[in-house]
C-alpha positions as CSV (number, residue, x, y, z in Angstrom):
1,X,-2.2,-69.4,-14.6
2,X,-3.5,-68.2,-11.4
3,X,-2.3,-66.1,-7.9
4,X,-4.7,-65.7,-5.4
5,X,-5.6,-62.6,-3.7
6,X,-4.0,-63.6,-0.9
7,X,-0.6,-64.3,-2.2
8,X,-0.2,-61.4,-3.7
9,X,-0.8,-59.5,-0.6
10,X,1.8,-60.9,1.2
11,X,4.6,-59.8,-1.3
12,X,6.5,-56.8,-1.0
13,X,6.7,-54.0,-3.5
14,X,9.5,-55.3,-5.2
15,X,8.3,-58.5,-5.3
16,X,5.8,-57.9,-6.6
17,X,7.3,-56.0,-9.7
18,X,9.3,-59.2,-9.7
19,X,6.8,-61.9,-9.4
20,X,4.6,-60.2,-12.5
21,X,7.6,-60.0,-14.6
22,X,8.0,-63.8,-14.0
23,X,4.7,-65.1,-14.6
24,X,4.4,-62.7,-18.0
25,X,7.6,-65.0,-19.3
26,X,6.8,-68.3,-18.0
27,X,3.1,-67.6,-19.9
28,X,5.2,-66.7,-23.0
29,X,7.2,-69.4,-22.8
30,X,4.2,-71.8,-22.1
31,X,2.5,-70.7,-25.6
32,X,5.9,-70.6,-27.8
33,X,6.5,-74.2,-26.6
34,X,2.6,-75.4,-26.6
35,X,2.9,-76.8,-23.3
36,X,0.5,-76.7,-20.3
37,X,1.3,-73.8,-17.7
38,X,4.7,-74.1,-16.1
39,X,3.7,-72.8,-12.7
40,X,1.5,-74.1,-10.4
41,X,1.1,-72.5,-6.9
42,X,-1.3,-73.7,-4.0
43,X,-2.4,-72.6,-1.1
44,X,-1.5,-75.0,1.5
45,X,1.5,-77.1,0.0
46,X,1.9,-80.6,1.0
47,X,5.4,-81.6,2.7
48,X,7.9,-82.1,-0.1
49,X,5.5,-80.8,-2.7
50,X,7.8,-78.6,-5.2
51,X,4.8,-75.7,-5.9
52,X,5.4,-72.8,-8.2
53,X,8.0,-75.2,-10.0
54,X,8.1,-75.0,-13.7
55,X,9.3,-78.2,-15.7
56,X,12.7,-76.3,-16.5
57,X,13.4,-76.2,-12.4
58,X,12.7,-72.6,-12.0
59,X,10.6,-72.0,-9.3
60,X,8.4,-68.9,-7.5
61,X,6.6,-68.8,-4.2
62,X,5.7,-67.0,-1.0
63,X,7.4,-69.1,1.9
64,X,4.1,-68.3,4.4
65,X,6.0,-69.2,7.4
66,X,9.8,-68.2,5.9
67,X,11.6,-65.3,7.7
68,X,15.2,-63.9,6.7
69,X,15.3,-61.1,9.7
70,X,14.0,-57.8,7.4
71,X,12.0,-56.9,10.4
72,X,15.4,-56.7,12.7
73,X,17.1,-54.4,10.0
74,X,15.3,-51.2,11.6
75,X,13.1,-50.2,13.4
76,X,10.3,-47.5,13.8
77,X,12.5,-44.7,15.6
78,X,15.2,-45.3,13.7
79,X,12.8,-44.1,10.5
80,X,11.6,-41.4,12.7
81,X,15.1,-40.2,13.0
82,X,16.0,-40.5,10.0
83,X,13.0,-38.7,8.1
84,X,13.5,-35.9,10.9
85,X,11.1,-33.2,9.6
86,X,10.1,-34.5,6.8
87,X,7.5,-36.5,7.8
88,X,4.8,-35.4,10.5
89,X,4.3,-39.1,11.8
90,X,5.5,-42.7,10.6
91,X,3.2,-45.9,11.4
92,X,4.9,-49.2,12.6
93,X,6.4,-51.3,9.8
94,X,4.9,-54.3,8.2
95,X,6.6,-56.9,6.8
96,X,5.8,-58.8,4.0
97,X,6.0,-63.0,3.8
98,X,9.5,-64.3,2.2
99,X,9.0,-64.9,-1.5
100,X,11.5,-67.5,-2.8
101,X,12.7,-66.5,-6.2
102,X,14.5,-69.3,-7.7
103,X,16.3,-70.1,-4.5
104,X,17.0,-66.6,-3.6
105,X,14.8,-65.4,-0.9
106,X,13.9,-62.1,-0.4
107,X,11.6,-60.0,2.3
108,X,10.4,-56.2,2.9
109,X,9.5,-54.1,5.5
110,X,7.6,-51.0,4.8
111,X,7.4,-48.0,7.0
112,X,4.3,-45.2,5.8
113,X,4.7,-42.2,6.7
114,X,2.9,-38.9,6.4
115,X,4.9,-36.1,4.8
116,X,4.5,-32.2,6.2
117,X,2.3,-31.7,3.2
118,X,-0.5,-34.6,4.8
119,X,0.4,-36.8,1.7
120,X,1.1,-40.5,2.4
121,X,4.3,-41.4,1.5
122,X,6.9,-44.9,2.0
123,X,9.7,-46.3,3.3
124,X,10.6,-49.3,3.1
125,X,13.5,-51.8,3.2
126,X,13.9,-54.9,1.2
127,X,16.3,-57.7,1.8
128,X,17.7,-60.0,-0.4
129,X,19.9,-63.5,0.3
130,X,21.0,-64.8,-2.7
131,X,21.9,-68.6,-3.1
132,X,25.1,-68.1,-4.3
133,X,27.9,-65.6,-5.9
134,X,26.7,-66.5,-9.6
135,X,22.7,-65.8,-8.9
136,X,24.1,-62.5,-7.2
137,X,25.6,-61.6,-10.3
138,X,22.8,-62.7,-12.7
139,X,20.5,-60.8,-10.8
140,X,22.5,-57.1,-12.1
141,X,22.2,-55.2,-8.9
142,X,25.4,-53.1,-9.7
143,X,23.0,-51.6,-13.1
144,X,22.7,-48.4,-13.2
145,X,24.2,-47.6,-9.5
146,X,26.7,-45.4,-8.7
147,X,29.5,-46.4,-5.8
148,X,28.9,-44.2,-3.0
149,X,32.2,-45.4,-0.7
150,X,31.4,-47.6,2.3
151,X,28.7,-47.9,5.3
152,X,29.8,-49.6,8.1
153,X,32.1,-51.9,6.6
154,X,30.0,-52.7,3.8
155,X,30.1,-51.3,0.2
156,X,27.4,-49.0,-0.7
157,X,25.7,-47.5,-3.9
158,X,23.4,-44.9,-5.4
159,X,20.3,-46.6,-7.7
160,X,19.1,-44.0,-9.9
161,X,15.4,-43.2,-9.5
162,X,12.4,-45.3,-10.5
163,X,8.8,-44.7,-11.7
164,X,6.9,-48.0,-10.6
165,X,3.4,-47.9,-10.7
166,X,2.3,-44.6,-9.6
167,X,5.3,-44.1,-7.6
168,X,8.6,-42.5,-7.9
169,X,11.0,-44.5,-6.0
170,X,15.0,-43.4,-4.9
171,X,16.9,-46.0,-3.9
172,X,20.4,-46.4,-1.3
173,X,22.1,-49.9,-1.9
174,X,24.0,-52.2,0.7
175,X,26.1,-55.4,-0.2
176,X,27.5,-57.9,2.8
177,X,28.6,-60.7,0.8
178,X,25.4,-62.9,-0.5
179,X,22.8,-60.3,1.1
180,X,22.0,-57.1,-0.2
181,X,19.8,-54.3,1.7
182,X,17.9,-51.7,-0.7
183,X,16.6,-49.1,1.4
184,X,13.7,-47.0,-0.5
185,X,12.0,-43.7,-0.4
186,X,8.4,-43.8,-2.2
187,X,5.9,-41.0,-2.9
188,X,3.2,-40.2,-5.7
189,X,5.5,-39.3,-8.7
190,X,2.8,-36.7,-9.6
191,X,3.1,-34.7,-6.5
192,X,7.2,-35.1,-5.2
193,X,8.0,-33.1,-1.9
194,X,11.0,-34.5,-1.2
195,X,13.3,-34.1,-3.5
196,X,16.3,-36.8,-4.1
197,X,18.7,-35.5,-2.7
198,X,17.0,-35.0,0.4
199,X,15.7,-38.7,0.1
200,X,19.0,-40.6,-0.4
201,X,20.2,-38.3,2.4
202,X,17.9,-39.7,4.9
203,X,18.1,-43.0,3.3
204,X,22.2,-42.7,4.1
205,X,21.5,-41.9,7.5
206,X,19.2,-44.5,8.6
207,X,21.4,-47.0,6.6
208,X,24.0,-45.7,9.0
209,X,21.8,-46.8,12.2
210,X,20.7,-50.1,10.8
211,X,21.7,-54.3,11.3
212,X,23.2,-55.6,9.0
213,X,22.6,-59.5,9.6
């Protein structure tokens, strides 16, 4: 089983956590049950070629020309304003390609930013449209989140921190129906300036400011 370079690139944080999670249980799967490897992903798929489709009907891929609208969520000022002095200057957000989990699609835009310490730090927002009510729930976003009222309208939660990788990652969550927005502060979890408190309450404030489409 195989990913290119390329692929991988184009996949958000979270995504990517996701996608290696994936391929570690379809290759377990594909060795318990002696078949041959469950996944196959290409990189120019032919019209109405299933890729990334395991013989079970679970399926994984980047959608290279997909796009669910992270990119209209915020933008750069709104980061700006939001980080206020924390952060001595924020570059222009990138967004990642739509990967396509199952049916549930999901995209992130990533803001970097330099904190007032000249250590690189993240933003970044990831957005998620689930296929239905059921994959919503199967996916356990409610796990260890706290409610945290409403934001415009919409219900909103606290994610308890996460170490991922070399970062430490705290987390604001926002639920309209079948999407859900995570907004994300990320820095080096050996050198943490901004505490999580302070994180969440920027995170609360841009979350305030953004589009919720």
């Amino acid at each position: 089983m195989h990913v290119d370079d390329e692929q991988v690139g184009t996949i958000g944080r979270k995504n990517r956590a996701i996608v290696l999670v994936v391929f570690v249980a379809i290759a377990v799967v594909a060795v318990v049950l002696t078949v041959q490897s469950v996944m196959r992903v290409t990189d120019e798929p032919k019209p109405g070629l299933q890729y990334g489709v395991g013989a079970d009907g679970f399926s994984a891929f980047v959608e290279k020309d997909g796009n669910i609208g992270v990119s209209e969520v915020v933008d750069k000022s709104m980061v700006v304003n939001a980080l206020g002095e924390r952060a001595t200057s924020v570059e222009a957000g990138k967004v990642d390609k739509v990967f396509n989990l199952n049916g549930n699609l999901g995209q992130t835009i990533t803001f970097t930013f330099i904190r007032t310490d000249g250590v690189k730090a993240d933003l970044y927002i990831d957005k998620r449209v689930y296929k239905s009510s059921q994959a919503l729930e199967d996916d356990r976003i409610y796990q260890s989140t706290l409610d945290a009222g409403k934001i415009k309208g919409h219900p909103l939660y606290y994610r308890a921190a996460q170490t991922l990788g070399p970062d430490r990652e705290y987390h604001l969550m926002v639920v309209d129906g079948l999407t859900v927005y995570r907004f994300v502060v990320a820095q080096p979890f050996k050198n943490i300036t901004i505490s999580e408190v302070d994180a969440l309450a920027a995170l609360k404030t841009l979350a305030s400011t953004a589009h919720f489409n």
